[in-house]
C-alpha positions as CSV (number, residue, x, y, z in Angstrom):
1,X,-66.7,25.7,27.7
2,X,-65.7,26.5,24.2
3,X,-62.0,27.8,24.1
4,X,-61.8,31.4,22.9
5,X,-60.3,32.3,19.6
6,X,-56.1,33.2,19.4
7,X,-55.6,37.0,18.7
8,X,-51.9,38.7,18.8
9,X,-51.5,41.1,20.8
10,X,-49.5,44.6,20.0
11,X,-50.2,46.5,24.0
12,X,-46.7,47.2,25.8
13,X,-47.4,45.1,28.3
14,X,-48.8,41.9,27.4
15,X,-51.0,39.7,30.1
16,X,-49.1,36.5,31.2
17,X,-50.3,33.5,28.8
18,X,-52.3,30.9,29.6
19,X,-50.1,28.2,28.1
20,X,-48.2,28.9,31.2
21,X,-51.0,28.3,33.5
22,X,-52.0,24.7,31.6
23,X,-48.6,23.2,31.3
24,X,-47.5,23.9,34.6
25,X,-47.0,20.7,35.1
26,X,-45.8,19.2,32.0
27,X,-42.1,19.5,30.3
28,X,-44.1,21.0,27.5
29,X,-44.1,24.5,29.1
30,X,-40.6,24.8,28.3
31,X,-42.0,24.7,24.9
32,X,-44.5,26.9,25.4
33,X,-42.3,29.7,27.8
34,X,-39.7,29.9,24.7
35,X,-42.5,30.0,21.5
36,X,-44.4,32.9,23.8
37,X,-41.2,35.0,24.2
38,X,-40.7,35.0,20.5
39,X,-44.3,36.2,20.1
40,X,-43.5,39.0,21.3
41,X,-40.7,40.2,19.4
42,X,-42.4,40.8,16.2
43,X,-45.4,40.6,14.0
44,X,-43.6,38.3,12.0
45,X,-43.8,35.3,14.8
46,X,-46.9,33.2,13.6
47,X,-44.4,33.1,10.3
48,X,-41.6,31.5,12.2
49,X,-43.4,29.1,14.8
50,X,-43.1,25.9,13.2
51,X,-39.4,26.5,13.6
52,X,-39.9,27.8,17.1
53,X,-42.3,24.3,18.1
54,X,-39.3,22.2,16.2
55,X,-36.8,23.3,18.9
56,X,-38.6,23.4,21.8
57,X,-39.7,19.6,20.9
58,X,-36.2,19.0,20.8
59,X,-35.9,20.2,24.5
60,X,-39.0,18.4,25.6
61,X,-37.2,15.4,24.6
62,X,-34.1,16.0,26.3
63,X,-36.1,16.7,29.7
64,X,-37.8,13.4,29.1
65,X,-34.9,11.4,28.7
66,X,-33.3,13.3,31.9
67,X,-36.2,11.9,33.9
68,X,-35.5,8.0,32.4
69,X,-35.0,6.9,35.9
70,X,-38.5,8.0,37.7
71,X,-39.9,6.0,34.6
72,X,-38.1,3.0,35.7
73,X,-39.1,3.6,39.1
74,X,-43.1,3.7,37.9
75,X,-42.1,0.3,35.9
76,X,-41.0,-1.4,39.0
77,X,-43.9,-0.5,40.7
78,X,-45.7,-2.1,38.0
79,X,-46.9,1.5,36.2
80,X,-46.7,1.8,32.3
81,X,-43.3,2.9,31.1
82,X,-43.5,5.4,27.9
83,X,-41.0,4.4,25.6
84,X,-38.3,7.0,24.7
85,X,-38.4,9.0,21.0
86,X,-36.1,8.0,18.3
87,X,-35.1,10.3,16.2
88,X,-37.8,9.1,13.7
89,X,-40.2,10.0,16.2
90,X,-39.0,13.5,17.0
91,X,-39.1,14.3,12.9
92,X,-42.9,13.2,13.0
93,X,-43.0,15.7,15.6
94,X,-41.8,18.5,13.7
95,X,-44.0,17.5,10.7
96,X,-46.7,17.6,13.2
97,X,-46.0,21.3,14.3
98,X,-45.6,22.6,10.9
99,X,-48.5,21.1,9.8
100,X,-50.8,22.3,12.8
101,X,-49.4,25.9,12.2
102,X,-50.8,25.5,8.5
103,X,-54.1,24.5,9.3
104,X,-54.6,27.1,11.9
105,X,-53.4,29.7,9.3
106,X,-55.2,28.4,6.8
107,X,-59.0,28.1,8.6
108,X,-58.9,31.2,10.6
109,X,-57.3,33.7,7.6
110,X,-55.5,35.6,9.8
111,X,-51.9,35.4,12.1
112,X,-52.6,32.9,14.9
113,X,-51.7,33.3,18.3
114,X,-47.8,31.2,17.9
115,X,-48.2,29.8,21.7
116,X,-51.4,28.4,21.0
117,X,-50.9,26.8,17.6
118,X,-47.0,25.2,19.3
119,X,-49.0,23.9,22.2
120,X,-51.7,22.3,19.7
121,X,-49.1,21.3,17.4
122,X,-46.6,19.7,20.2
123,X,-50.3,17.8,21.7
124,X,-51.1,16.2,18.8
125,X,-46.7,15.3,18.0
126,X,-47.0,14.1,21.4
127,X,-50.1,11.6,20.0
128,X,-48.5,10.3,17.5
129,X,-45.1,9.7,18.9
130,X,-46.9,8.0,21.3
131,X,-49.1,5.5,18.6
132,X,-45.4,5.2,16.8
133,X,-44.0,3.9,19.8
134,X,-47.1,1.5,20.5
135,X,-46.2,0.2,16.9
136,X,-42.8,-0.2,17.6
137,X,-43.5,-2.2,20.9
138,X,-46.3,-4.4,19.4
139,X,-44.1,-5.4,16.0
140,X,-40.5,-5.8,17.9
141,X,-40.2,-9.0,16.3
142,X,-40.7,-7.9,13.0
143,X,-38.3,-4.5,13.8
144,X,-36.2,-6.8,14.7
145,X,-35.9,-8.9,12.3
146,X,-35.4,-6.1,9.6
147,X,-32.8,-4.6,11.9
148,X,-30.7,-8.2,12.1
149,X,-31.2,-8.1,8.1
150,X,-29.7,-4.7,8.0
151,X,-27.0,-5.9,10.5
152,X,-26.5,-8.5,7.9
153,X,-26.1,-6.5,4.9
154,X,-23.6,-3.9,6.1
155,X,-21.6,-6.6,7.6
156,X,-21.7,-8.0,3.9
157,X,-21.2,-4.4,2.3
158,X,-18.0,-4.5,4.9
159,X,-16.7,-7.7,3.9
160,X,-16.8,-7.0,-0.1
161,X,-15.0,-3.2,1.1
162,X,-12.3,-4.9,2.7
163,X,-12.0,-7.6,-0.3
164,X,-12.1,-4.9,-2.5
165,X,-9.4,-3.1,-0.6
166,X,-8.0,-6.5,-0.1
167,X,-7.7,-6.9,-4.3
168,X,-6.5,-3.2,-4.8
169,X,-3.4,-4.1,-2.6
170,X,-2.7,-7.6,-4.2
171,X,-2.7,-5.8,-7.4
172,X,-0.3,-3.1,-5.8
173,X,2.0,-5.8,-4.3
174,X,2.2,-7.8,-7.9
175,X,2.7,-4.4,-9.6
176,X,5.9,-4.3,-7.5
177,X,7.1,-7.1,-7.5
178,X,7.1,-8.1,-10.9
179,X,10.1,-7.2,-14.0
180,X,8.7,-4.0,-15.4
181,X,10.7,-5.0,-19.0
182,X,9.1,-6.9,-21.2
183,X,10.7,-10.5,-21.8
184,X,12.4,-9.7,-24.9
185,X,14.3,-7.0,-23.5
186,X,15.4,-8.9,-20.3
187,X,16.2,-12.5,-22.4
188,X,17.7,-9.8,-25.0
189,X,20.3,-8.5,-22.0
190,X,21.2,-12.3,-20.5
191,X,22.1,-13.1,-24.0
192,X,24.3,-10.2,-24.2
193,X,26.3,-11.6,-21.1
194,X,26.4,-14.9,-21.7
195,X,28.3,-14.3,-25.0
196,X,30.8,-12.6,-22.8
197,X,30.7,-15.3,-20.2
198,X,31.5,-17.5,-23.4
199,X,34.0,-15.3,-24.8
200,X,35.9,-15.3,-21.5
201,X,35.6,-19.3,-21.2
202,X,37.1,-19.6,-25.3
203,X,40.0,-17.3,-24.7
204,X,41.2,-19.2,-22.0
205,X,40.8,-22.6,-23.4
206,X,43.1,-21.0,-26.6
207,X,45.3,-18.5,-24.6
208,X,48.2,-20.3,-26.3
209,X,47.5,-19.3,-29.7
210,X,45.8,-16.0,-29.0
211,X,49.2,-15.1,-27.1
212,X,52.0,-17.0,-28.9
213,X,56.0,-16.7,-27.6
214,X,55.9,-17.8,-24.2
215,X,58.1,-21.2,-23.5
216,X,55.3,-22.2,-20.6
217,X,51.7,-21.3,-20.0
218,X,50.0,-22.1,-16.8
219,X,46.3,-21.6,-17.1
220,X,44.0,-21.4,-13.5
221,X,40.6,-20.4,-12.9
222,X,37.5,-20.9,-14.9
223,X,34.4,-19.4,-15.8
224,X,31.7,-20.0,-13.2
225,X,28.2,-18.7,-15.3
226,X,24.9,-17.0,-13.5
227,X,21.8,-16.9,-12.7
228,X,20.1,-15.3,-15.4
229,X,17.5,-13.7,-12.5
230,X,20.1,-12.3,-10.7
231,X,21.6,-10.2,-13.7
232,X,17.7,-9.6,-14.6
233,X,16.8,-8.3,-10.9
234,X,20.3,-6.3,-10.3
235,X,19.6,-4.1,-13.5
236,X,15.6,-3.9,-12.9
237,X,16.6,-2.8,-9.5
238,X,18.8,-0.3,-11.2
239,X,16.7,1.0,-13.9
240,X,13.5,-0.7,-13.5
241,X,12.1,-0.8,-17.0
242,X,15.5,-1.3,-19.7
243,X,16.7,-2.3,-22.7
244,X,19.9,-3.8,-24.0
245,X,21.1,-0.8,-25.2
246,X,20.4,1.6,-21.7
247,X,22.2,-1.7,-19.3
248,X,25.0,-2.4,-21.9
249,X,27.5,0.0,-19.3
250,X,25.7,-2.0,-16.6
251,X,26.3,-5.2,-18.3
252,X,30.5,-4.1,-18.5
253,X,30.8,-3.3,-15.2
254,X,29.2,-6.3,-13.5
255,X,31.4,-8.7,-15.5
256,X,34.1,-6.9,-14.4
257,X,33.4,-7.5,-10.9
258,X,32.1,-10.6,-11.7
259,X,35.7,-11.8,-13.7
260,X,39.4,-10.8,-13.3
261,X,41.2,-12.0,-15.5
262,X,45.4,-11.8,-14.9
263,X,48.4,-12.3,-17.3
264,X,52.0,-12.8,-15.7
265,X,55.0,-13.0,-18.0
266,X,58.5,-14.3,-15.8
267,X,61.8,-15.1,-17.2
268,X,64.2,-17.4,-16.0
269,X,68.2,-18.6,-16.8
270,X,67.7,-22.1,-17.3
271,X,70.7,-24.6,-18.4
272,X,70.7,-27.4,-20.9
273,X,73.3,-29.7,-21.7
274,X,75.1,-29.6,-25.4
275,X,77.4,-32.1,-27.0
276,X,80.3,-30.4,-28.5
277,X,83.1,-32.2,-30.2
278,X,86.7,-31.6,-30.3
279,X,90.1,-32.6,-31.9
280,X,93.4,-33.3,-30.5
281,X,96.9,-34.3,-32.6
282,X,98.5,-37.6,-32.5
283,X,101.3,-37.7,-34.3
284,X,102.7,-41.6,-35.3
285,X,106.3,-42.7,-34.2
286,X,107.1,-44.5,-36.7
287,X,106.0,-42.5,-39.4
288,X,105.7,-39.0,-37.6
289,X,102.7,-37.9,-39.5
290,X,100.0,-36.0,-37.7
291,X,96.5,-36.8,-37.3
292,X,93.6,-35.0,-35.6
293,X,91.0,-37.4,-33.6
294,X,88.0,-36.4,-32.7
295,X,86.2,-36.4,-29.2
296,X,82.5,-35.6,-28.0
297,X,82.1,-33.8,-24.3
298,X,79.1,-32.2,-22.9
299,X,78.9,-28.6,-21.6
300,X,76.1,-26.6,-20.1
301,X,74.7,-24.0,-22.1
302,X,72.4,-21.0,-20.0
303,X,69.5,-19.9,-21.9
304,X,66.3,-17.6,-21.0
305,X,62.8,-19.5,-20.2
306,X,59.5,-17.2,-20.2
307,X,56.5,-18.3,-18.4
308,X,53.0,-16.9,-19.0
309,X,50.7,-17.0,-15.8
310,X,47.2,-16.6,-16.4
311,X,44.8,-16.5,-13.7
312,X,40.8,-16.3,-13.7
313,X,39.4,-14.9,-10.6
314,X,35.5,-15.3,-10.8
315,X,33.1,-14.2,-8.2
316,X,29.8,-15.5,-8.1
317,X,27.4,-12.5,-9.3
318,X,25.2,-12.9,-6.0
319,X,28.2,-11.8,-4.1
320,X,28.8,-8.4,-6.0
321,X,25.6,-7.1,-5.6
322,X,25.8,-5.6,-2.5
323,X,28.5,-3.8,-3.4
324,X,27.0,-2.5,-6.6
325,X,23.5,-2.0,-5.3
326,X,21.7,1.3,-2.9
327,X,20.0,0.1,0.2
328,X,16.8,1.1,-2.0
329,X,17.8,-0.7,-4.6
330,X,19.1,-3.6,-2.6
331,X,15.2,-4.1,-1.5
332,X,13.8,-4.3,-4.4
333,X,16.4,-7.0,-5.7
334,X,15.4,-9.3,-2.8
335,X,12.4,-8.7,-3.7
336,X,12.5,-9.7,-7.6
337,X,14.4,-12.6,-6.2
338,X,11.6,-13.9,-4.4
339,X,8.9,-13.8,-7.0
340,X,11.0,-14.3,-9.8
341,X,9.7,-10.9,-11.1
342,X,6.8,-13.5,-11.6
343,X,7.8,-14.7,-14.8
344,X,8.6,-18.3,-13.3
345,X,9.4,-19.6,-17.0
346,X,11.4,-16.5,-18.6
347,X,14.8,-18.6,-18.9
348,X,13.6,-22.1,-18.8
349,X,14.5,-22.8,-21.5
């Protein structure tokens, strides 16, 4: 018997639908109960059921996946299981609903009844989720064989992210760990305090004649020299970037940590002997003239003796630094000493 053409109804009290009656025993009247109600609302309802069939696919999906475990019950006793949507499938379903309420709309050129066309339109989702999941089963190898390829590729895409992220912190860690001055500047500052290393040494080897009047000099102490990359990473810890003119304060300050240099000046009474000579008369018996004969005799003559002590207290420059350095600053120092400030061959030669 042919089914009878949809028509909305307007009457205050509408006659329960038939949609009810057919899927009684299918999920689907869940769909059906909620599209109906909106019917009724307002005349504007065949406009808004493709939206309406959309959700109540959605719920037809969740009740089927509630009831996964009488499925497996029907597989063990050797019944057909239905496989469960995807979310591919349930967009085909709501392709499928918007494009049934078209078709009705468009062949009957008026409003259409909305439970009819949602229950049509969910039948034939319900098809082809259904011949999508037949596919599915009957191609698994091939499914699976692009899935293991997409596996594949975002476990590469991963492994070049973290390589990438990998190389971005390299290049951080280098950044930090290298002399931010350039090499002209840094050999420029060394120079500077090796000439007063050198200065230091030549005034002691001449303290003589640089300080003349002293009866005695005693000289101790020497100059001890550096490590040119612990003066460079002290004042890059300090300053970071610098020139010689910016660390020339810096430069004062460690060598006077580095080198104390002490002058003592000490008098004493000392005694030396002296030959003196003398006369005494002898006058001759016979003749009774008078003569005056010498004689030599020593004496001891006091006199004052200076003594200029000089004394070079050097300190070797690694020792100072924790002294002269923040905790900050201290890290970073340990850290150009490590690496060098990764110029390996800035003072080689």
């Amino acid at each position: 018997m042919a089914e009878s053409k949809p028509h909305l109804q307007f009457d205050e009290k509408k006659p329960p639908s038939k949609l009810i009656h057919v899927t009684a025993d299918t999920p689907i009247d869940v769909l059906a109960m909620q599209v109906h109600r909106e019917a009724a609302e307002s005349d504007n309802s065949a406009a808004e059921a493709a939206d309406t069939g959309i959700t109540a696919a959605d719920v037809t999906f969740r009740i089927a996946r509630e009831t996964s475990y009488y499925r497996k019950l029907k597989a063990r006793r050797g019944l057909p299981e239905q496989p469960e949507p995807t979310k591919a499938t349930k967009l085909q379903q709501k392709t499928a609903i918007k494009k049934e309420y078209a078709d009705a709309r468009h062949s009957s050129g008026e409003t259409v009844k909305v439970s009819e066309i949602a229950f049509r339109a969910a039948k034939s989702a319900g098809e082809k989720v259904r011949h999508t999941m037949e596919y599915v089963r009957k191609n698994s190898h091939v499914i699976l064989i692009v899935l293991a390829v997409g596996a594949l590729l975002m476990m590469f895409m991963s492994i070049i992210s973290s390589c990438a992220m990998m190389f971005s912190g390299a290049l951080g860690n280098i950044g930090s760990t290298t002399y931010q001055s350039t090499p002209d500047d840094m050999t420029e500052a060394e120079t500077a305090y090796s000439d007063m290393e050198n200065a230091l040494q030549e005034k002691i080897d001449n303290y003589a004649a640089h300080h003349p009047g002293y009866d005695e000099y005693r000289i101790t102490g020497a100059v001890l020299g550096h490590d040119p990359y612990v003066l460079t990473s002290i004042l890059s810890a300090i300053h970071g970037e610098y020139t010689l003119s910016n660390v020339q304060s810096d430069l004062e300050l460690i060598f006077d940590m580095q080198y104390e240099l002490t002058e003592t000046v000490t008098a004493e009474t000392r005694y030396r002997s002296e030959t003196r000579t003398a006369y005494y008369q002898y006058r001759d018996p016979n003749t009774g003239a008078v003569h005056l004969i010498p004689y030599s005799y020593d004496v001891q003559v006091p006199y004052s003796y200076t003594i200029c002590t000089v004394t070079l207290t050097s300190t070797p420059m690694e020792d100072v630094v924790e002294n002269l350095l923040t905790e900050e600053q201290m890290e970073l120092y340990e850290t150009y000493m490590e690496t060098q400030g990764n110029y390996p061959d800035l003072f080689s030669e």
